[in-house]
C-alpha positions as CSV (number, residue, x, y, z in Angstrom):
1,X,157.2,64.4,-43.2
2,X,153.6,64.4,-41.4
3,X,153.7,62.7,-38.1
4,X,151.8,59.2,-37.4
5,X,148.3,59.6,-36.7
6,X,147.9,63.6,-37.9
7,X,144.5,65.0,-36.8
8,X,143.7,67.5,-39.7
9,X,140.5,68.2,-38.3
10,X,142.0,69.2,-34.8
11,X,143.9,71.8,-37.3
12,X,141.0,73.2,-39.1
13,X,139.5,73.9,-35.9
14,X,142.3,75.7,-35.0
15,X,142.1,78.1,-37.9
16,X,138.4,78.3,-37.6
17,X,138.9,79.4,-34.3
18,X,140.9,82.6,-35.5
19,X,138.2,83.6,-37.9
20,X,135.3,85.0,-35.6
21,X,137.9,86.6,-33.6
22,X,139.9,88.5,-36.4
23,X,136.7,89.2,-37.9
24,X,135.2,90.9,-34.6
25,X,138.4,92.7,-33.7
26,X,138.7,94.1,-37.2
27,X,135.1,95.4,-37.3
28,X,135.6,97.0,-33.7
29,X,138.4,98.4,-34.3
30,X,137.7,100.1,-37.9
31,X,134.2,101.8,-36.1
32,X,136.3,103.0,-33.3
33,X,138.3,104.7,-35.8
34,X,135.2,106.4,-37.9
35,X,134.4,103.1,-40.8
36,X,131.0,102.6,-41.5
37,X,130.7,99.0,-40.0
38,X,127.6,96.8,-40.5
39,X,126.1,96.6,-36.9
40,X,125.7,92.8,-37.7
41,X,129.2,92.7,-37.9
42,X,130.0,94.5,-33.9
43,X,127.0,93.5,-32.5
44,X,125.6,90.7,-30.3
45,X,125.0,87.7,-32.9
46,X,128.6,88.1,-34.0
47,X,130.2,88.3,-30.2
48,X,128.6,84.9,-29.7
49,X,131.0,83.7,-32.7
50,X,133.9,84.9,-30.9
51,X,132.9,83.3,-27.7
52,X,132.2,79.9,-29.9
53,X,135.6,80.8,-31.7
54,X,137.0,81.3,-27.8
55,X,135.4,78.1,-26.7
56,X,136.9,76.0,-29.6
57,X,140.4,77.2,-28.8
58,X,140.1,76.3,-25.0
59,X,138.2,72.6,-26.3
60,X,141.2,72.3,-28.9
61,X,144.2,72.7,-26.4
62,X,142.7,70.5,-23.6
63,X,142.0,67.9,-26.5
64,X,145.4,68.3,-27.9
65,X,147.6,67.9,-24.4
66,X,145.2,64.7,-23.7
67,X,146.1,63.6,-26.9
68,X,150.0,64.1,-26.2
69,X,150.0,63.4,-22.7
70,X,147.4,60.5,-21.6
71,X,149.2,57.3,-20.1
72,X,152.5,58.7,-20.4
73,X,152.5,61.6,-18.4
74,X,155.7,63.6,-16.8
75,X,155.8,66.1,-14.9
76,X,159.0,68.0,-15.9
77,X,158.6,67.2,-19.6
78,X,155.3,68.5,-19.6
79,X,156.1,72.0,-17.7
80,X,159.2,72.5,-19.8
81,X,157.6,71.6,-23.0
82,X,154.6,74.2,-22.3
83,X,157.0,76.6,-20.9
84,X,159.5,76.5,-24.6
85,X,156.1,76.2,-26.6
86,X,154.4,79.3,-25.1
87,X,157.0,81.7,-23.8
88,X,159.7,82.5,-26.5
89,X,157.1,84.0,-29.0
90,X,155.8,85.9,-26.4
91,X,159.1,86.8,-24.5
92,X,160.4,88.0,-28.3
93,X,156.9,89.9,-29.7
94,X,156.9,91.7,-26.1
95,X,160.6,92.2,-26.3
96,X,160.5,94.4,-29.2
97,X,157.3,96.4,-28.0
98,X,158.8,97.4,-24.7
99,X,162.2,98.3,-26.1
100,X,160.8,100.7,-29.0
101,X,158.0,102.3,-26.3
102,X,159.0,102.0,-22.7
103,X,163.1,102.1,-23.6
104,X,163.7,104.2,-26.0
105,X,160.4,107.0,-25.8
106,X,159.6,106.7,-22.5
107,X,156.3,105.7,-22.5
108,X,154.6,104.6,-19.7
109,X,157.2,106.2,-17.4
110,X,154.5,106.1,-14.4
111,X,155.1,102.2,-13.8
112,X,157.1,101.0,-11.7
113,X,159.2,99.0,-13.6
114,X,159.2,95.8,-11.3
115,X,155.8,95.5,-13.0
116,X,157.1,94.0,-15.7
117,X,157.3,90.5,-13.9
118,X,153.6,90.3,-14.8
119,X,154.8,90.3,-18.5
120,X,157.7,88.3,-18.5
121,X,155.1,85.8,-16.7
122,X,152.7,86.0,-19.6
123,X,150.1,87.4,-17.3
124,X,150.0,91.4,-18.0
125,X,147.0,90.6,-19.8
126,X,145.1,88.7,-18.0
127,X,145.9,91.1,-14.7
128,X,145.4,94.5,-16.4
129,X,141.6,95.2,-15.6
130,X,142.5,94.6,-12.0
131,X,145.9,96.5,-12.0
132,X,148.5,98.3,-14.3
133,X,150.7,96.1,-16.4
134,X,153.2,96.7,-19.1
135,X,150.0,94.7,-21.3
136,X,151.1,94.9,-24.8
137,X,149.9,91.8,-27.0
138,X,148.7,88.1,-25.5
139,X,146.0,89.7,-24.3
140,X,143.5,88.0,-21.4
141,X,143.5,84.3,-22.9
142,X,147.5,83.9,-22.7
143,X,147.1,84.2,-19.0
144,X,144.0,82.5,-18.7
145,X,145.7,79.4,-20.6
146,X,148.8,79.7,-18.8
147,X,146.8,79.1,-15.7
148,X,145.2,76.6,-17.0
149,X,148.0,73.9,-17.9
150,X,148.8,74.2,-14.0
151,X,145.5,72.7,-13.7
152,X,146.2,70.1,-16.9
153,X,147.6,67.5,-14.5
154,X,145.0,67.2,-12.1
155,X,142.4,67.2,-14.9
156,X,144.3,64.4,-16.7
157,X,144.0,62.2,-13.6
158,X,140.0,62.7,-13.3
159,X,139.9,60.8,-17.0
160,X,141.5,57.6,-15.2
161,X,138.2,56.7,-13.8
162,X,134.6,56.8,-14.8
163,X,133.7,58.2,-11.0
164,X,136.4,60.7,-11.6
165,X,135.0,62.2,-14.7
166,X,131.3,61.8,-13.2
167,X,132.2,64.0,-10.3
168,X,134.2,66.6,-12.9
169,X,131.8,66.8,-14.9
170,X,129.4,67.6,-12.4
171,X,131.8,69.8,-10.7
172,X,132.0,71.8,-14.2
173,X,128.3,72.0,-15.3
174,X,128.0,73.9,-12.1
175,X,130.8,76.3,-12.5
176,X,129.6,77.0,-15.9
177,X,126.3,78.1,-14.6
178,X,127.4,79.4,-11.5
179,X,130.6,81.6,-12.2
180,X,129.3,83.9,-14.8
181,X,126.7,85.0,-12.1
182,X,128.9,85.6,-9.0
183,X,132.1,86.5,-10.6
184,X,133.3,89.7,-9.2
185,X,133.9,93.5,-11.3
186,X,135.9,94.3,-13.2
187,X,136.4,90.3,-14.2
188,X,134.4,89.1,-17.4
189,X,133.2,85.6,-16.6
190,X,134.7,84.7,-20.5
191,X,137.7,87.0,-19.4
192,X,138.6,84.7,-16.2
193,X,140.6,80.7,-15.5
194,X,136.8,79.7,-14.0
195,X,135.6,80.3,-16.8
196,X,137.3,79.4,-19.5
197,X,138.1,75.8,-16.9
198,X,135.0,74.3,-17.9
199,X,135.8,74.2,-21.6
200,X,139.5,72.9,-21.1
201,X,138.1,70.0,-19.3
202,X,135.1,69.2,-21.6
203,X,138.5,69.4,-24.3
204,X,140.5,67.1,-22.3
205,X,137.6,64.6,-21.8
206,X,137.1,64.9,-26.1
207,X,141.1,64.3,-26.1
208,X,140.1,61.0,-24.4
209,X,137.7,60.4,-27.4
210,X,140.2,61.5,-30.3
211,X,143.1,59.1,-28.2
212,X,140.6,56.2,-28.9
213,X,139.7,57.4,-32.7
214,X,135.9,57.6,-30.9
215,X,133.5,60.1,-31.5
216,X,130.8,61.1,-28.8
217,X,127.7,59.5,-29.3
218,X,124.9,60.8,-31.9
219,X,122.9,62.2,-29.0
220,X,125.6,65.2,-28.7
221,X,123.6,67.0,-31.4
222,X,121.0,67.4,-29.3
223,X,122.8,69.9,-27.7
224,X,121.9,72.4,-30.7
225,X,119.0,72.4,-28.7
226,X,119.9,74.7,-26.4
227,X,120.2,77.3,-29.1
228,X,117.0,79.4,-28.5
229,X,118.3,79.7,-25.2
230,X,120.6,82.4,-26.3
231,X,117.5,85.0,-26.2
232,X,116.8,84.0,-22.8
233,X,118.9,86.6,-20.5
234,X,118.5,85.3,-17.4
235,X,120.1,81.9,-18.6
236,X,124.0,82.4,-18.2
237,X,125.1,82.9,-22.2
238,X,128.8,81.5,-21.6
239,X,127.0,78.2,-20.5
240,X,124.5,77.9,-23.7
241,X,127.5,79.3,-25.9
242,X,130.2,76.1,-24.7
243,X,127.1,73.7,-25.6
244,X,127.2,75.2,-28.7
245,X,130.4,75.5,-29.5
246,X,131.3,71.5,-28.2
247,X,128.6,70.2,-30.7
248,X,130.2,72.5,-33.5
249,X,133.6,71.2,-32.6
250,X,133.1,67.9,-33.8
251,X,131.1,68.9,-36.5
252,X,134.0,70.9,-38.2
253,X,136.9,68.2,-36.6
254,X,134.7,65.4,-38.5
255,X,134.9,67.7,-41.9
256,X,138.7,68.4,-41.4
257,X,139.0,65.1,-41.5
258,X,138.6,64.8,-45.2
259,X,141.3,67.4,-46.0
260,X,143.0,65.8,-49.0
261,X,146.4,64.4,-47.7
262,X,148.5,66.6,-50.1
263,X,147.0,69.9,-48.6
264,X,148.0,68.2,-45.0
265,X,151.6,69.8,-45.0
266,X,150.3,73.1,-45.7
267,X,147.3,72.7,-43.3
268,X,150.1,72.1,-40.7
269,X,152.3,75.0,-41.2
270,X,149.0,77.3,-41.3
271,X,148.2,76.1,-37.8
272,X,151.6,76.3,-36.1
273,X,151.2,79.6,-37.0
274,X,148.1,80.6,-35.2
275,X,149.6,81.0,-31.6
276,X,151.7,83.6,-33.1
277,X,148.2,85.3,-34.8
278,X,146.9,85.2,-31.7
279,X,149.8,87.0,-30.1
280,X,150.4,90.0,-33.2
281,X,147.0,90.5,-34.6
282,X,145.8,93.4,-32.4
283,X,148.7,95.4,-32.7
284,X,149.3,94.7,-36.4
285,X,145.6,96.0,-36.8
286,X,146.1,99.1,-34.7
287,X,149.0,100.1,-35.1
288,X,149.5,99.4,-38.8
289,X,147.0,98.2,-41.0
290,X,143.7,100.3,-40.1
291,X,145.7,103.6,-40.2
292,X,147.4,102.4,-43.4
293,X,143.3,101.2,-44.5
294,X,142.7,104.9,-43.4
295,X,145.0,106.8,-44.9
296,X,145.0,105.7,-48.3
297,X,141.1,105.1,-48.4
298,X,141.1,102.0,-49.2
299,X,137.8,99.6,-49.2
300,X,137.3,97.9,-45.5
301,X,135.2,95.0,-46.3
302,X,137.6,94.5,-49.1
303,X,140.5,94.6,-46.9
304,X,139.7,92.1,-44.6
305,X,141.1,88.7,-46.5
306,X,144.4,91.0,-47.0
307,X,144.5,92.1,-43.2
308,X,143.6,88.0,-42.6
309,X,146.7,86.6,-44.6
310,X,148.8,90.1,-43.6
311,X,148.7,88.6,-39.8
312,X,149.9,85.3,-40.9
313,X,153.4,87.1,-41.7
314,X,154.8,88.4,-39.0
315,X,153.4,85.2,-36.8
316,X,155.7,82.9,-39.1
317,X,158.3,85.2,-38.7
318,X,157.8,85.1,-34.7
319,X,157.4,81.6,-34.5
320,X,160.8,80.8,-37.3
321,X,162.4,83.1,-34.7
322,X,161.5,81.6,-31.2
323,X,162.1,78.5,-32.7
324,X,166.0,78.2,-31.2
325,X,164.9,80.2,-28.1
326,X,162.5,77.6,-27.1
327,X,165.0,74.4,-28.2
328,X,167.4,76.4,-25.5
329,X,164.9,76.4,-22.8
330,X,164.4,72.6,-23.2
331,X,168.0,72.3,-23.3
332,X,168.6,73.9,-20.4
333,X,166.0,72.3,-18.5
């Protein structure tokens, strides 16, 4: 049964989020390895879809906790509920990882294994340019998010009040155009909580919109404006890029909107599936499904739609698993 008020537009953003970012890691990947890859495909036009891709899922989950959490917010549902939602999946995926590599072949016998605190915190991504982690899937953005929903509640609070937001937004226009200059090697300013913050507040300010069935005004679209920025280096990309991607944001929410209600249910299950995409794709790709693409010489361009639905698979299978694991962690708590 589909829940009152279902957004299917906030889930075809979610899926269309995946795209540019299976896409670009698929391409990479298969040159690294020796495919012929169109430089279209690994070069500069295409890693401005990811970061849109990128921007839409920071948008989308600062949108979607508005939308579950404005006007009745608690603070110990909230933490549990992001705590069962996110870790379990991750917890199980990395699990399995560590025990066949680090348990029983040794790898990685160099780090001390107190490290691994980094992974059971979700954050051996998001720390491994800066130190060495037991990093196996999550990558940078499950810390980066992680971070971020500490920072949901004071966020939530700056939507109470027109000053409030005033002053935010302010407060994030300037970090947008600000961080990407100062922010310290080996950091990527994409690759970092400042900046990736700018985009989950923008989201929570648009999950003020979607509470109230509003839309921004027309004059948003003016922001495609700012597109022949992107060939102007000394402008900060990430900035011009999060215009962008707000503008397409509504753009493809407003066309998920007229999903046909019978597709709905499917739509759904798709979605709920995409945290766990996130979390397998890379190592499904690596591990398996290039050297498999490889090995039997099969077609890459041709491969792609099976490698797309392939990483759907074992992300159902993760999520149908952690399932219990995080109904415990709410039970507990």
């Amino acid at each position: 049964m589909m829940p009152q008020n279902y957004r299917p537009g906030l889930d075809v953003v979610r899926l269309a989020a995946l795209l540019p970012v299976l896409c670009y890691h698929y391409c990479i990947e298969a040159a690294r390895l020796g495919f012929a890859v169109p430089t279209a495909l690994i070069g500069r036009g295409m890693a401005d879809w990811v970061e849109v891709g990128l921007a839409w899922f920071f948008l989308l989950s600062g949108a979607a906790l508005c939308l579950q959490w404005q006007g009745r917010f608690d603070a110990r549902r909230y933490f549990v509920g992001r705590a069962a939602a996110t870790y379990p999946a991750f917890w199980l995926g990395f699990g399995a990882l560590f025990l066949y590599g680090e348990v029983l072949h040794g790898n990685n016998a160099d780090i001390p294994r107190w490290r691994v605190i980094f992974s059971v915190l979700g954050l051996d991504g998001y720390l491994a340019p800066v130190t060495v982690t037991f990093y196996k899937i999550g990558e940078w953005f499950l810390g980066v998010i992680l971070i971020l929903y500490l920072v949901f509640p004071l966020l939530l609070r700056c939507m109470e009040t027109a000053a409030h937001r005033r002053v935010l937004a302010l407060c994030m226009a300037v970090l947008a155009v600000v961080w990407p200059l100062v922010c310290p090697a080996p950091w990527e300013a994409g690759h970092t909580v400042l900046g990736r913050l700018p985009a989950f507040a923008l989201g929570v300010w648009f999950g003020t919109l979607l509470k109230k069935n509003a839309f921004p005004s027309y004059r948003l679209y003016i922001g495609l404006a700012v597109c022949p920025l992107l060939w102007v280096d000394e402008v900060p990309r990430l900035a011009v890029l999060l215009v962008l991607a707000s503008v397409l944001f509504w753009a493809v929410y407003a066309a998920g909107q007229h999903v046909p209600a019978p597709l709905c249910p499917a739509l759904r299950r798709l979605a709920g599936w995409c945290y766990g995409v996130y979390l397998v794709h890379h190592v499904l790709l690596t591990l398996v499904f290039l050297p498999f693409v490889q090995g039997h010489g099969l077609p890459l361009t041709g491969m792609f739609p099976v490698y797309l639905a392939a990483s759907f698979v074992p992300a159902a299978v993760l999520t149908a698993v952690s399932r219990p694991l995080g109904k415990a962690i709410k039970k507990l708590a």
